[in-house]
C-alpha positions as CSV (number, residue, x, y, z in Angstrom):
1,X,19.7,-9.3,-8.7
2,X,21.9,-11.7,-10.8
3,X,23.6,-11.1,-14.1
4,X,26.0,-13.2,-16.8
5,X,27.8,-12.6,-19.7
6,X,29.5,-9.5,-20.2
7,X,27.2,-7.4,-17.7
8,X,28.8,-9.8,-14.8
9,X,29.3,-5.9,-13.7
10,X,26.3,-4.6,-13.8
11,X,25.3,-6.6,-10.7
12,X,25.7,-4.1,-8.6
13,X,24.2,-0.9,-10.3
14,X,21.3,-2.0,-8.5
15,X,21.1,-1.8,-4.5
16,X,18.6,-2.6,-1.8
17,X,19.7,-0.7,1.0
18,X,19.6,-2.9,4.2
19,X,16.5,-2.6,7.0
20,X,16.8,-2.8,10.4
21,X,14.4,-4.5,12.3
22,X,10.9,-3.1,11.2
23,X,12.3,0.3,9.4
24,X,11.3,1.5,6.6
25,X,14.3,2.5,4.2
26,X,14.3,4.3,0.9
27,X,15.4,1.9,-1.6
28,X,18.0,3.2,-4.5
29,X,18.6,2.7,-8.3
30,X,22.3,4.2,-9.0
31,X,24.2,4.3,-12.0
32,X,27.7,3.2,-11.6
33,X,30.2,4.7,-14.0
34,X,33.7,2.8,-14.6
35,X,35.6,5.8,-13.0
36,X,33.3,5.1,-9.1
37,X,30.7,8.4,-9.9
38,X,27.4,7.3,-9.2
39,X,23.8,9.0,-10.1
40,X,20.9,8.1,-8.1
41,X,17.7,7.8,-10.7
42,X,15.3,6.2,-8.8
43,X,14.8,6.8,-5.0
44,X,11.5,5.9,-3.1
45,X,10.4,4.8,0.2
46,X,9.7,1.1,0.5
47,X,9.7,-1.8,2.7
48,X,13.0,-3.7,2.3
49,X,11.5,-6.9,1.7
50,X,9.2,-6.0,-1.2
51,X,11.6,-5.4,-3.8
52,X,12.6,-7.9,-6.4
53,X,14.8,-7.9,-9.4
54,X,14.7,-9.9,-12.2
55,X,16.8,-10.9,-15.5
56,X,14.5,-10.5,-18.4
57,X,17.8,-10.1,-21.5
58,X,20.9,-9.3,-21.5
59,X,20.5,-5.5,-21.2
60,X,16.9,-5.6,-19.7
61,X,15.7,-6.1,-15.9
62,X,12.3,-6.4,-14.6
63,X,11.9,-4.5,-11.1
64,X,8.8,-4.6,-8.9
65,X,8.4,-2.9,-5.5
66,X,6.4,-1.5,-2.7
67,X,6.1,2.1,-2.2
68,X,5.0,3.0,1.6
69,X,3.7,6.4,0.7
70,X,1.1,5.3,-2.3
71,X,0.3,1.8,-0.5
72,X,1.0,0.4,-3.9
73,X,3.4,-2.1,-5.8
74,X,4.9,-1.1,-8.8
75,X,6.8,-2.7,-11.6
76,X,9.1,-1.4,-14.3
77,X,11.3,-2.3,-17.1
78,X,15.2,-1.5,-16.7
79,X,17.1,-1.3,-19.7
80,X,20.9,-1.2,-19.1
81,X,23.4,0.0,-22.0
82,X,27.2,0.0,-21.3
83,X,27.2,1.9,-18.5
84,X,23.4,3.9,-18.6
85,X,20.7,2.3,-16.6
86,X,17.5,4.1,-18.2
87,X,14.5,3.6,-16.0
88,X,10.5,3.2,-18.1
89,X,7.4,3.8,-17.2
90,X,6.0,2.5,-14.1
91,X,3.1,0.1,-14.1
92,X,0.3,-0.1,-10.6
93,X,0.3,-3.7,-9.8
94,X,-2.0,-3.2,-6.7
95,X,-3.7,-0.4,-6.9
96,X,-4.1,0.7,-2.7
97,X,-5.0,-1.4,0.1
98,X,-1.8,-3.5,0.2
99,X,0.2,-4.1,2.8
100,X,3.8,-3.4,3.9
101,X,4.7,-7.1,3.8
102,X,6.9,-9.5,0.8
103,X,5.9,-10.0,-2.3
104,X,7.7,-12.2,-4.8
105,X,8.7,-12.2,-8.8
106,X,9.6,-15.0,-11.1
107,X,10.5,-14.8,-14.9
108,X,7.8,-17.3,-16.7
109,X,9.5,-16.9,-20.1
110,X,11.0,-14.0,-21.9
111,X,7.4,-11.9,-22.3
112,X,5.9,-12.7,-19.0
113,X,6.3,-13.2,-15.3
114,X,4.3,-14.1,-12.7
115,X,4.1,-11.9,-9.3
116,X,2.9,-12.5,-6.2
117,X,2.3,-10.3,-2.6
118,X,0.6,-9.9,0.7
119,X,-2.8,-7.5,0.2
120,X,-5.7,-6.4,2.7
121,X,-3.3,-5.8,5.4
122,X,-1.5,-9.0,5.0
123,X,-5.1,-11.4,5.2
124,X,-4.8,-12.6,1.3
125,X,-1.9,-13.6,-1.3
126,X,-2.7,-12.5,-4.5
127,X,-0.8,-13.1,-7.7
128,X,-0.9,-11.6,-11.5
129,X,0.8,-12.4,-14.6
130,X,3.1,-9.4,-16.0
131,X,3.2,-9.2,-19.5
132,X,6.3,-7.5,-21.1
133,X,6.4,-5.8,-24.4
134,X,9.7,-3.6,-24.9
135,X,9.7,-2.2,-22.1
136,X,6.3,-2.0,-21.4
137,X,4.6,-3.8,-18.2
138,X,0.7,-4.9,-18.2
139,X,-1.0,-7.5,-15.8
140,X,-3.5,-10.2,-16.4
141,X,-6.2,-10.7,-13.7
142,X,-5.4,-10.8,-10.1
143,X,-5.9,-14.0,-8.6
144,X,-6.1,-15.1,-4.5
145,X,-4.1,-17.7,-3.7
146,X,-4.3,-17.9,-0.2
147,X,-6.2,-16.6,2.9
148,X,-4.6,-16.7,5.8
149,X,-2.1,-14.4,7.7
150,X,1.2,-14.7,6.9
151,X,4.7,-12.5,6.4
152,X,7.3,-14.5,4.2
153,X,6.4,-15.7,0.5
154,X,8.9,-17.3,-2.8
155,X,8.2,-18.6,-6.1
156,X,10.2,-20.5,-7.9
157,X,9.8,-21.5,-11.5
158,X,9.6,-25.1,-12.7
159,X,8.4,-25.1,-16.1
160,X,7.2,-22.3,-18.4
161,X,3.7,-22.2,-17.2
162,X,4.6,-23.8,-13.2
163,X,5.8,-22.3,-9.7
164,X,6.3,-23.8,-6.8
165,X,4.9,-20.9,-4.5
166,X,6.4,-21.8,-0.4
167,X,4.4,-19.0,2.1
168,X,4.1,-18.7,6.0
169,X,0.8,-19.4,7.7
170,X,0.7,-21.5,10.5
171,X,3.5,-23.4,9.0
172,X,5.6,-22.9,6.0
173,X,3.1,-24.6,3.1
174,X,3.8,-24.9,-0.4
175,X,1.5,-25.2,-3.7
176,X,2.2,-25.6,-7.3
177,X,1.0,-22.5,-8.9
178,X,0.4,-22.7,-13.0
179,X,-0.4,-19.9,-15.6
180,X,-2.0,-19.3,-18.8
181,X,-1.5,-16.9,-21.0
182,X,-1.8,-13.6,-19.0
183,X,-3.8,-15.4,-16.3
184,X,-3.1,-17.2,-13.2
185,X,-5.5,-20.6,-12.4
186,X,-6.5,-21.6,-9.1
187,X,-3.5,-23.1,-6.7
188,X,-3.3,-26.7,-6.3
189,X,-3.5,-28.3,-2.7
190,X,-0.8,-26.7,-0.3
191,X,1.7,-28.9,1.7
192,X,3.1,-28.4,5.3
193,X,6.8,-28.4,4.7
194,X,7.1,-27.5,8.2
195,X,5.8,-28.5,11.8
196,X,6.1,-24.6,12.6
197,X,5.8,-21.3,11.3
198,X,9.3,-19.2,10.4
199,X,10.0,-16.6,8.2
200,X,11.6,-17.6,4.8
């Protein structure tokens, strides 16, 4: 999670605890006060890998993660003032049947952002457009972007409207991923960027 600006300290009000190996490790949202006290607001049990922060404003984050005991990913708005972190209401992503894999999260513009993960035990990438009012998450339609097993995914925004999406199959591929409005079109063609498959 990166921040700028005045909240250069808020950086680290957020923490991923680390995982070792295969583990699977409850992952924390504390509120760090000037004087070192710290309040936990947010603890749940998730796969390390599946949690991604975002910038949305300068006081505002967009987090999305994997919780292993609903099998579902979640994302929610986290609006930071001085020194209060205030947690919103939670938003399904993936309603069951997901798996305990990566997922990844990119800012498209200022009301939307585009998500991607691992579903149907790991066989399928899927990917929705979150739209962000206040702090209020909603998702366009889900969309498959890939078949075929895999355990490491990344997006990374180009234009407004274009990702580069980079996953593990076989190999490491890549495809350019564009939105519209709330909805997520069909990949283009993917691209071996490597003769053999490795975890991003």
């Amino acid at each position: 999670c990166s921040w700028t600006g005045d909240g250069i300290m808020l950086a680290n009000r957020l923490m991923n605890k680390s995982v070792l190996g295969a583990a699977t490790v409850n992952w924390a949202l504390w509120d760090h006060t000037l004087d070192g006290a710290k309040t936990m607001i947010k603890n749940v049990a998730v796969f390390s890998p599946s949690v991604s922060c975002e910038k949305l404003d300068t006081d505002k984050l967009l987090v999305t993660w994997y919780d292993y005991d609903t099998d579902n990913y979640y994302a929610q708005v986290v609006t930071i003032s001085d020194t209060t972190i205030t947690t919103n209401t939670s938003y399904v992503i993936n309603d069951g049947n997901d798996s305990v894999m990566q997922s990844a999260l990119t800012i498209l513009d200022s009301g939307r952002a585009l998500f991607a993960c691992y579903t149907n035990s790991g066989t399928t990438i899927e990917a929705r457009v979150l739209s962000i009012s206040g702090t209020t998450v909603s998702a366009g339609t889900q969309r498959t972007l890939a078949s075929s097993p895999a355990s490491s995914i990344r997006l990374c925004k180009v234009d407004t409207d274009k990702c580069i999406m980079i996953y593990t199959g076989a190999t490491n591929l890549a495809a350019v991923v564009t939105t519209s409005g709330a909805s997520v079109n069909a990949p283009g063609s993917t691209l071996s960027v490597s003769a053999a498959s490795n975890s991003l």
